[in-house]
Short mmCIF file of the C-alpha atoms (twelve columns), coordinates in Angstrom:
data_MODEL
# 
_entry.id   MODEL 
# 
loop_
_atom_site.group_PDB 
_atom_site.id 
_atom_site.type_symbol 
_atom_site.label_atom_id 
_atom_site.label_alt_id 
_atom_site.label_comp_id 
_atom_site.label_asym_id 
_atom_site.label_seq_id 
_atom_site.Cartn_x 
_atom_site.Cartn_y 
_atom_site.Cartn_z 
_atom_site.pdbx_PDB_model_num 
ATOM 1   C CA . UNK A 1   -43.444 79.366 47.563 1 
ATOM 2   C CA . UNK A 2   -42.305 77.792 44.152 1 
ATOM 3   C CA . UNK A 3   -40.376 74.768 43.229 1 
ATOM 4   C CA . UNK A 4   -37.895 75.416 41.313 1 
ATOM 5   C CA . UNK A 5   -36.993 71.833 38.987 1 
ATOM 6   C CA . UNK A 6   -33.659 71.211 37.452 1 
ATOM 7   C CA . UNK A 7   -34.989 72.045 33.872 1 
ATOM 8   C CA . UNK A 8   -35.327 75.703 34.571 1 
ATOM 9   C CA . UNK A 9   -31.478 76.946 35.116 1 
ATOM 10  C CA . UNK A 10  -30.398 73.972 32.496 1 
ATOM 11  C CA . UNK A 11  -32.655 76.066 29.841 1 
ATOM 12  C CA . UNK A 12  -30.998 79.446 31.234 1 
ATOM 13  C CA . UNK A 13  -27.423 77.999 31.015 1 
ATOM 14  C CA . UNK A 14  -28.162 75.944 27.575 1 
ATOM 15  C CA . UNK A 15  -28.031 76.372 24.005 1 
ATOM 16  C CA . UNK A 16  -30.874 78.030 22.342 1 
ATOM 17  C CA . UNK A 17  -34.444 76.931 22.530 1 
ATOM 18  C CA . UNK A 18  -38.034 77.937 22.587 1 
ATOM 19  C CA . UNK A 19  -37.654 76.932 26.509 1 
ATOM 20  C CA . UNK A 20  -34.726 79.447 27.273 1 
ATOM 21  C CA . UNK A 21  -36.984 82.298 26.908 1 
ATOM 22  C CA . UNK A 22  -39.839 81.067 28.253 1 
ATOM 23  C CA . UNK A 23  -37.666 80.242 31.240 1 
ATOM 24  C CA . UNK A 24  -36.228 83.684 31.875 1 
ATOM 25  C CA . UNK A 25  -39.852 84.996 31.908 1 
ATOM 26  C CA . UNK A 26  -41.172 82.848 34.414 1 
ATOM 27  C CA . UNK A 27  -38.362 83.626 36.899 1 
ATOM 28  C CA . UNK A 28  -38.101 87.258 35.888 1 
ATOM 29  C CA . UNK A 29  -42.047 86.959 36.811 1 
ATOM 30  C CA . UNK A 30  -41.612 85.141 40.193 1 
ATOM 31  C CA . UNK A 31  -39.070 87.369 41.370 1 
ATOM 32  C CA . UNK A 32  -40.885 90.474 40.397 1 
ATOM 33  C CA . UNK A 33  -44.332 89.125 42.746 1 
ATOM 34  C CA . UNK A 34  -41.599 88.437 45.473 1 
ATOM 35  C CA . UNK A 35  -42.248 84.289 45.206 1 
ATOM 36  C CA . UNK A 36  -39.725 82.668 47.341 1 
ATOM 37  C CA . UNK A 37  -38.134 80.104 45.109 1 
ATOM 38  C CA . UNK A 38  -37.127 77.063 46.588 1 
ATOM 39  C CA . UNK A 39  -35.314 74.045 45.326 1 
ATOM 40  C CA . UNK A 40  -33.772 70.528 46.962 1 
ATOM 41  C CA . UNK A 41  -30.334 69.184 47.083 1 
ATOM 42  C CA . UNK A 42  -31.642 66.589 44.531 1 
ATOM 43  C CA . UNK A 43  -31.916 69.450 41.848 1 
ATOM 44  C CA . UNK A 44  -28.389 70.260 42.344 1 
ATOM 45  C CA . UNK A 45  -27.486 66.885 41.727 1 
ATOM 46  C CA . UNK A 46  -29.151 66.281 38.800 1 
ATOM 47  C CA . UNK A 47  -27.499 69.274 36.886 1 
ATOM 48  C CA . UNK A 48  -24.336 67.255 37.929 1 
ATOM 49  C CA . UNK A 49  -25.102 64.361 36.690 1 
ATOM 50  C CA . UNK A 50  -26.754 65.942 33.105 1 
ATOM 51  C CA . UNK A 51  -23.953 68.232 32.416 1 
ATOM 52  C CA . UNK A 52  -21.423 65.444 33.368 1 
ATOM 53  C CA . UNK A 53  -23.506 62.537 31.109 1 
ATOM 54  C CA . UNK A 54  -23.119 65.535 28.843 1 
ATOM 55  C CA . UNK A 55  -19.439 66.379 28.951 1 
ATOM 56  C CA . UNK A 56  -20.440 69.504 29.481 1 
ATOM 57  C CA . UNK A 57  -18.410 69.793 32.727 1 
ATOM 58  C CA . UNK A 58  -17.351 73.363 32.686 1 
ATOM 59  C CA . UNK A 59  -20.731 74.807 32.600 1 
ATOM 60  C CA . UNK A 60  -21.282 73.259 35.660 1 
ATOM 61  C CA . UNK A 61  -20.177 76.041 38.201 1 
ATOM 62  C CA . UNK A 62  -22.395 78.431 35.643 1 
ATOM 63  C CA . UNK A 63  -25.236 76.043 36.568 1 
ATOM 64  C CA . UNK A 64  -24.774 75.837 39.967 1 
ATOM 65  C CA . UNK A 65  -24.263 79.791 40.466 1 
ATOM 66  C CA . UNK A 66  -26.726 80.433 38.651 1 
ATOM 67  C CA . UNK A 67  -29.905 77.868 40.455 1 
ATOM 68  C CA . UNK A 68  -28.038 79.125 43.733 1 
ATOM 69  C CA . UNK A 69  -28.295 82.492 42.982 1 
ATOM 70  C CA . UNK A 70  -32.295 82.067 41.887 1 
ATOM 71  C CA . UNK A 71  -33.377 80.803 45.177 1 
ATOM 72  C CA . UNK A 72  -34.183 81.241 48.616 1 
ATOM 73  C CA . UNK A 73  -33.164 78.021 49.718 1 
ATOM 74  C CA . UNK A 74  -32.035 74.481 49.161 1 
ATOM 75  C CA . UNK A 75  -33.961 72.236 50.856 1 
ATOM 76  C CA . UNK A 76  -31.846 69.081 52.257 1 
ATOM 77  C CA . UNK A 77  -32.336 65.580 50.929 1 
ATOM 78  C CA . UNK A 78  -33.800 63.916 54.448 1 
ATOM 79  C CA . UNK A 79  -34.113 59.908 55.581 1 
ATOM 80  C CA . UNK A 80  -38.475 60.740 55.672 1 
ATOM 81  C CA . UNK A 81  -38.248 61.783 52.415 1 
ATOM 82  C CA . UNK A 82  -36.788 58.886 51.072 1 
ATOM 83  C CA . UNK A 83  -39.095 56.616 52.202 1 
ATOM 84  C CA . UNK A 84  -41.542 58.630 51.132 1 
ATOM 85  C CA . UNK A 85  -40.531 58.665 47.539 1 
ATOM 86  C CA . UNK A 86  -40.339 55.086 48.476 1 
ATOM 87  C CA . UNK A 87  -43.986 54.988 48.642 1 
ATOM 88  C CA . UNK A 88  -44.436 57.726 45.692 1 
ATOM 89  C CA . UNK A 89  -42.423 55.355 42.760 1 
ATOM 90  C CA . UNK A 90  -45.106 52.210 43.979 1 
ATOM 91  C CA . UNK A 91  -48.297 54.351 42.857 1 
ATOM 92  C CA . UNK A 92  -49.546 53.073 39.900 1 
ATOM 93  C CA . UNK A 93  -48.522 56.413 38.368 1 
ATOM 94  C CA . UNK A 94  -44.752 55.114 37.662 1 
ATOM 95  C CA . UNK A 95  -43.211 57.834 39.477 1 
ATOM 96  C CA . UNK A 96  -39.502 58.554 38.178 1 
ATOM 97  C CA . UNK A 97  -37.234 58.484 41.402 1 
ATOM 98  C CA . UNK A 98  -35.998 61.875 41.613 1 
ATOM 99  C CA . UNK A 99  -39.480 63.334 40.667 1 
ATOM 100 C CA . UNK A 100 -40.860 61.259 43.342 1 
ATOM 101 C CA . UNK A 101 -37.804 62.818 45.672 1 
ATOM 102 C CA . UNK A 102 -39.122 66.450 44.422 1 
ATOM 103 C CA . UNK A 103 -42.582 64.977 45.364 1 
ATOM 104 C CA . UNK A 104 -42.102 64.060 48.951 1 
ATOM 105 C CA . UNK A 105 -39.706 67.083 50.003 1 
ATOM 106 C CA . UNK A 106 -42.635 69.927 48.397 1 
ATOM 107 C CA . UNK A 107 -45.156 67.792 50.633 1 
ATOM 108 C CA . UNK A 108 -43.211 68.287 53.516 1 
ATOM 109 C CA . UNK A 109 -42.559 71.693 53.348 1 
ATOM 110 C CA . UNK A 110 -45.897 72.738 52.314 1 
ATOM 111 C CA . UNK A 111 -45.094 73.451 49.090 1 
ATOM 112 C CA . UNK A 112 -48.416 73.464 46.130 1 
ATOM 113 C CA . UNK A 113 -46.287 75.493 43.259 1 
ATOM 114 C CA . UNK A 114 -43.367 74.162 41.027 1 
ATOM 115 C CA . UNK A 115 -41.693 75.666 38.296 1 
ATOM 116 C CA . UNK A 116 -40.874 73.512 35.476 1 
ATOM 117 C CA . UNK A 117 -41.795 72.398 32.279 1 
ATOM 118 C CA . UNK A 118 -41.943 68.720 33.359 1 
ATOM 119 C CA . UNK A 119 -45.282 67.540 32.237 1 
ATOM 120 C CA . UNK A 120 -45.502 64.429 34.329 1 
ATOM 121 C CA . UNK A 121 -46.158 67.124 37.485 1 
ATOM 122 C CA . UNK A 122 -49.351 67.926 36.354 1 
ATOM 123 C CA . UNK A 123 -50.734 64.121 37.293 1 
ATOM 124 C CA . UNK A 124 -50.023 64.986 41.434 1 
ATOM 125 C CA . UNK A 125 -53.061 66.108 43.339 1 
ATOM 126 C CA . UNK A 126 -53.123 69.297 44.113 1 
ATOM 127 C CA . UNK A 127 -49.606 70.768 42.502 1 
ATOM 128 C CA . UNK A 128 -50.328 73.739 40.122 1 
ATOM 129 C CA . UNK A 129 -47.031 73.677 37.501 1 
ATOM 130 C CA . UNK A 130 -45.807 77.313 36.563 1 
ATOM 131 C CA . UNK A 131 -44.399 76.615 32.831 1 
ATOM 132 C CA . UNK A 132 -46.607 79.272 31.042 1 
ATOM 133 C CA . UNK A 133 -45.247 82.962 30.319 1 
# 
């Protein structure tokens, strides 16, 4: 099971950059070993809020299709996992909220793999980040 963070379908959707590439690669790569690709309601609704702070609004339903059409699921946004990110952002580590959101919903579920090129992922114990082609 992968993670699969807002950044990678914004770099599919976006304007050119060294990311973009990269980005198709690691998803071509995870779909050819048959990774299940997960995401959370959270990622959804920060390509919302980007693309809108943007006024990029009409790639939205591009973005959307396209992170729906990547993964297996979309894992729901839950009361526990709230107050767990509630706990997550007080660690001395200066969680971001929604990171701390991705955070508590992959411990839930069991999930040890996220796809993104979101640096800060690297400082949580025992998370391997797939950002490398």
């Amino acid at each position: 099971m992968i993670f699969l963070d807002s950044n990678i379908p914004m770099y599919l959707v976006g304007a050119p950059h060294p990311h973009k590439t990269e980005a198709h690669i690691l998803v071509e790569n995870a779909i050819a070993s048959r990774d299940r690709l997960l995401t959370d309601a959270e990622v959804l609704q920060e390509i919302l809020h980007r693309y809108s702070l943007l006024g990029r609004r009409d790639e939205i339903p591009t973005a959307l299709r396209i992170t729906l059409g990547l993964v297996d699921d979309v894992l729901p946004v839950e009361q526990r996992d709230v107050l767990r990110a509630g706990e997550i952002v007080r660690l001395p580590e200066a969680w971001s909220a929604r990171d701390a959101i991705h955070l508590a919903i992959m411990e839930r579920h069991g999930i040890r793999r996220i796809m993104s090129f979101d640096g800060d992922f690297d400082r949580w114990p025992g998370l391997s980040r797939v950002h490398e082609v």
